[in-house]
C-alpha positions as CSV (number, residue, x, y, z in Angstrom):
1,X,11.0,24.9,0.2
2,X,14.6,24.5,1.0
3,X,14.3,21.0,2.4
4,X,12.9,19.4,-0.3
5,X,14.9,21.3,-2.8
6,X,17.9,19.7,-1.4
7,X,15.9,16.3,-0.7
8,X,15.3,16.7,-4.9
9,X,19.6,17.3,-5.4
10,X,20.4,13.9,-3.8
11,X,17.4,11.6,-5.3
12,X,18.7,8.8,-8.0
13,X,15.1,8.0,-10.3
14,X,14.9,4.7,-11.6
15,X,12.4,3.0,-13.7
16,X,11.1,-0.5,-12.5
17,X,9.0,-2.5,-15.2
18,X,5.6,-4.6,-13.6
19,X,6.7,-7.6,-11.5
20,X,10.1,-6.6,-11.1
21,X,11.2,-6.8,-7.7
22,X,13.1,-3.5,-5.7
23,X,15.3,-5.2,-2.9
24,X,15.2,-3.0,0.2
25,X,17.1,-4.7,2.1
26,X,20.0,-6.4,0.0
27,X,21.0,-3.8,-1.5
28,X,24.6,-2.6,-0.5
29,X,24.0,0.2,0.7
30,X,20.2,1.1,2.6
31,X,18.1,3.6,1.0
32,X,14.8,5.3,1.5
33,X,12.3,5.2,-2.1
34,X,9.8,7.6,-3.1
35,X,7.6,6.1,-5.3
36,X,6.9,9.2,-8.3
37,X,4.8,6.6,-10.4
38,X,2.7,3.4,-10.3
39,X,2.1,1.3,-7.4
40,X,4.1,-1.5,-5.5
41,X,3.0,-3.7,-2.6
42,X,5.5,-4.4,0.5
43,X,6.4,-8.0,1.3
44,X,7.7,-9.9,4.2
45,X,10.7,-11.5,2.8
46,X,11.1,-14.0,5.0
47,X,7.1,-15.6,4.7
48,X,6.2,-14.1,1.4
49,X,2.8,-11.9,3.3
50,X,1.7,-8.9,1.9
51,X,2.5,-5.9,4.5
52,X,0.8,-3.1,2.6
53,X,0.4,-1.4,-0.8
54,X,2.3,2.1,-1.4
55,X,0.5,4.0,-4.4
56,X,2.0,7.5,-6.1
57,X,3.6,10.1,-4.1
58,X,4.2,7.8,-0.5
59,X,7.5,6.2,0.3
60,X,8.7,3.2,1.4
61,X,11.8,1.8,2.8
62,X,11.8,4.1,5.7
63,X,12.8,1.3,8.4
64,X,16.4,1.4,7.1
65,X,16.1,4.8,9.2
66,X,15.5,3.4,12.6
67,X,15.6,-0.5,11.9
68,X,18.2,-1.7,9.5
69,X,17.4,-5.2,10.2
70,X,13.7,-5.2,10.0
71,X,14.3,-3.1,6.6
72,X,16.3,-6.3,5.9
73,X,13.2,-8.1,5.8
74,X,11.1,-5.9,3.8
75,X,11.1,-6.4,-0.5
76,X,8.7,-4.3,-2.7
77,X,7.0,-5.7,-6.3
78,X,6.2,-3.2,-8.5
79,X,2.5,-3.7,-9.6
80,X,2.1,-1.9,-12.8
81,X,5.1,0.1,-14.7
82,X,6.7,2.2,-12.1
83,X,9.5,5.0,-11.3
84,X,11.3,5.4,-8.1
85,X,13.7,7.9,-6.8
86,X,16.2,6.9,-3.8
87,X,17.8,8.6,-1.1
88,X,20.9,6.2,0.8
89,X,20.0,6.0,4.4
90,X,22.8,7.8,5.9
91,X,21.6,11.1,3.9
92,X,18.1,10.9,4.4
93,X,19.0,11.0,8.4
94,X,21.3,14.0,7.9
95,X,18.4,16.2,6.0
96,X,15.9,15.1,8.5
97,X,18.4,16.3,11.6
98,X,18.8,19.6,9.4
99,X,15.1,19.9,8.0
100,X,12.3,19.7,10.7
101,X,9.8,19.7,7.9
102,X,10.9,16.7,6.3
103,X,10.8,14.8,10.3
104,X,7.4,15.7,10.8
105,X,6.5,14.7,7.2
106,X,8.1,11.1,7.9
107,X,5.8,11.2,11.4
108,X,2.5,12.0,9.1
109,X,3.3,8.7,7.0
110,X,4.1,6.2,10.3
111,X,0.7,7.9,12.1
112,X,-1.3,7.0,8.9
113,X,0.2,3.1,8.8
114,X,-0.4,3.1,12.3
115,X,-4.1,3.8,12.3
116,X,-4.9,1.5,9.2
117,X,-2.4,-1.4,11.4
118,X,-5.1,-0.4,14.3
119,X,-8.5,-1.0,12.0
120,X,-6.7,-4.2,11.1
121,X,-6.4,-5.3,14.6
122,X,-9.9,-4.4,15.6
123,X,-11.2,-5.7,12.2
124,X,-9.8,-9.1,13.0
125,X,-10.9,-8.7,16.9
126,X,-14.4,-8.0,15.8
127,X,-15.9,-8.3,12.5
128,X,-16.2,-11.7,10.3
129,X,-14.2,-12.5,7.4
130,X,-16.9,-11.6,4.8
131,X,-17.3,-8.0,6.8
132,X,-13.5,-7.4,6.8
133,X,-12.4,-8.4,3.0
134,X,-15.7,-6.2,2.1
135,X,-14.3,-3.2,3.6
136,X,-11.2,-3.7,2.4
137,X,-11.7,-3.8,-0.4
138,X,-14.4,-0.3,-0.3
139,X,-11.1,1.4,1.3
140,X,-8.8,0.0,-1.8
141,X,-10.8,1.5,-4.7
142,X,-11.3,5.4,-2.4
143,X,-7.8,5.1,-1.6
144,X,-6.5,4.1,-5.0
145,X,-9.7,4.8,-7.3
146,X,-10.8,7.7,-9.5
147,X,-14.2,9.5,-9.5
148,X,-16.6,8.3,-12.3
149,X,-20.2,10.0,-13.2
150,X,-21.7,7.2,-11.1
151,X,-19.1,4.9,-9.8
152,X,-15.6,4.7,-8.3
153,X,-12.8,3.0,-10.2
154,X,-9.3,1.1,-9.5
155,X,-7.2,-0.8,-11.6
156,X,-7.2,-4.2,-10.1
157,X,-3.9,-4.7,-8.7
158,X,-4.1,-7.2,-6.2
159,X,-4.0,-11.2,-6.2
160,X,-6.7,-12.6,-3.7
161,X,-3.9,-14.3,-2.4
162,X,-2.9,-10.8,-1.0
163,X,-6.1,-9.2,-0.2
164,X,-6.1,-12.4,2.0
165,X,-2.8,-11.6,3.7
166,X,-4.4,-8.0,4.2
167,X,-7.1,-9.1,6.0
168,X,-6.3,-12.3,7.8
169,X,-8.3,-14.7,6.0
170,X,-7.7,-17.3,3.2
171,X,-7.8,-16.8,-1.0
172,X,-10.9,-19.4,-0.9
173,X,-12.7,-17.2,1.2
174,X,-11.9,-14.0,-0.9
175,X,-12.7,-16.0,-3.8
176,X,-16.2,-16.7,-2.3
177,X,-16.9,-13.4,-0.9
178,X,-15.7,-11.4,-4.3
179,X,-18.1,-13.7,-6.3
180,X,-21.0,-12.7,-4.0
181,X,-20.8,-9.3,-4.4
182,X,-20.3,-9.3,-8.1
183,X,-23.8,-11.5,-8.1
184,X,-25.0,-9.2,-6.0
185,X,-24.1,-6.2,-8.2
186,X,-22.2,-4.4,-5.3
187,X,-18.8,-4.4,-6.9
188,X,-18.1,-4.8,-10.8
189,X,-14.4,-6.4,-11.0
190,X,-12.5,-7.8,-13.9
191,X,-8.7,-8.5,-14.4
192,X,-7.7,-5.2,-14.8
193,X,-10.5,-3.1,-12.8
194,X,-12.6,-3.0,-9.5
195,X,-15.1,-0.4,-9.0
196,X,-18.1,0.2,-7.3
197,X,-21.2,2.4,-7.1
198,X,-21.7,5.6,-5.6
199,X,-25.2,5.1,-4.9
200,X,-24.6,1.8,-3.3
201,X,-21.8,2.8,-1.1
202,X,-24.0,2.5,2.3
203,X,-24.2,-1.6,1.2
204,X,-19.9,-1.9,2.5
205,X,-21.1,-0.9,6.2
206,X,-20.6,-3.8,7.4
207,X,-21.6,-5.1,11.1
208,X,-21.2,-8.3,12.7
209,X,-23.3,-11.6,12.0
C-alpha cells in the first residue's frame, strides 16, 4: 500500500519506559504518535482527568491536525514499557491531502471515540454509578484482554482514581464497587491482572436500580 509505505519512510520510533510521560503538546514541533507497543492513557493537562486509554496499533495526538491548541492540552503516560513512532504535524496533513486511505482511516478512529464519548454520556444520563464502573470495566478487559480456556484476561493498568475519571464517579466508590464484585466472584483482580468469566459474562448487563 503506497500510502503507508511512505507513512513508514517518515516515522521516528522511540522507546518510552512505564510512567514516563510523552508531551504532545510541548513539544517544539506537533506530531501525530502511533503507538506499535504497550499502552498509554491520555490526560487533560490542565486538570490531571483521564481522557481515554490508547492500546497497540491506535494513535494518538491527532488534534495537532485540526486543533493545535486543544493538542496543547493533551499529555500521554505510558502504562507499561512502550514504543512509539512519530509523524510532525505538517507531514501527516500532506500524506493525508495525497492519500485518501490514510483520511478515511483517521475518520474510522474519531467515529469509534465518538461512539464510546456517546455511551459515556448516556451512561452518566441513565445508569447509576455501580452499573456504569461495572461496565466499564467488562468493556476494558474485551477491549484490552486475551481469551483464556474459561475466562478473559487484562493486565491491570488502571488506578481507580482513573477508572473514576472514566466514568464520572469518585475512587471511593470504585473502591467499593470493585470489592463487591471480587466477593461476589464476578471479576478476579489483583495488581497486575483483571479478568473475568466467560460463563458469567450475562452478570455485567447492568440496568437501572
Amino acid at each position: 500500500m503506497p500510502a503507508m509505505m511512505q507513512l513508514c519512510e517518515l516515522l521516528e520510533m522511540e522507546s518510552i519506559s512505564k510512567g514516563s510521560i510523552i508531551e504532545i503538546g510541548e513539544r517544539e514541533k506537533k506530531c501525530v504518535f502511533f503507538l506499535k507497543q504497550g499502552a498509554v492513557k491520555i490526560v487533560n493537562s490542565t486538570n490531571d482527568v483521564t481522557k481515554y486509554v490508547v492500546q497497540k496499533g491506535n494513535i494518538f495526538g491527532e488534534l495537532s491536525l485540526y486543533d493545535k491548541d486543544a493538542a496543547s492540552e493533551e499529555l500521554a503516560l505510558a502504562l507499561e514499557d512502550s514504543i512509539i513512532c512519530y509523524i510532525e504535524a505538517d507531514l501527516m496533513q500532506e500524506l493525508i491531502e495525497k492519500h485518501k486511505s490514510l483520511k478515511n482511516g483517521l475518520l474510522k478512529i474519531y467515529g469509534l471515540r465518538i461512539r464510546k464519548l456517546e455511551t459515556r454520556l448516556q451512561d452518566l444520563l441513565y445508569k447509576d454509578s455501580k452499573a456504569r464502573i461495572s461496565e466499564f470495566i467488562k468493556a476494558y478487559v474485551e477491549e484490552f484482554g486475551e481469551d483464556k480456556i474459561d475466562s478473559i484476561e487484562a493486565k491491570n493498568l488502571l488506578s481507580h482514581k482513573d477508572i473514576a475519571n472514566l466514568t464520572n464517579t469518585s475512587r471511593q466508590t470504585v473502591s467499593n464497587v470493585l470489592s463487591n464484585m471480587r466477593k461476589a466472584n464476578e471479576i478476579k483482580y489483583d495488581v497486575k491482572y483483571i479478568s473475568f468469566s466467560k460463563i458469567k459474562d450475562e452478570k455485567y448487563n447492568t440496568t437501572n436500580e
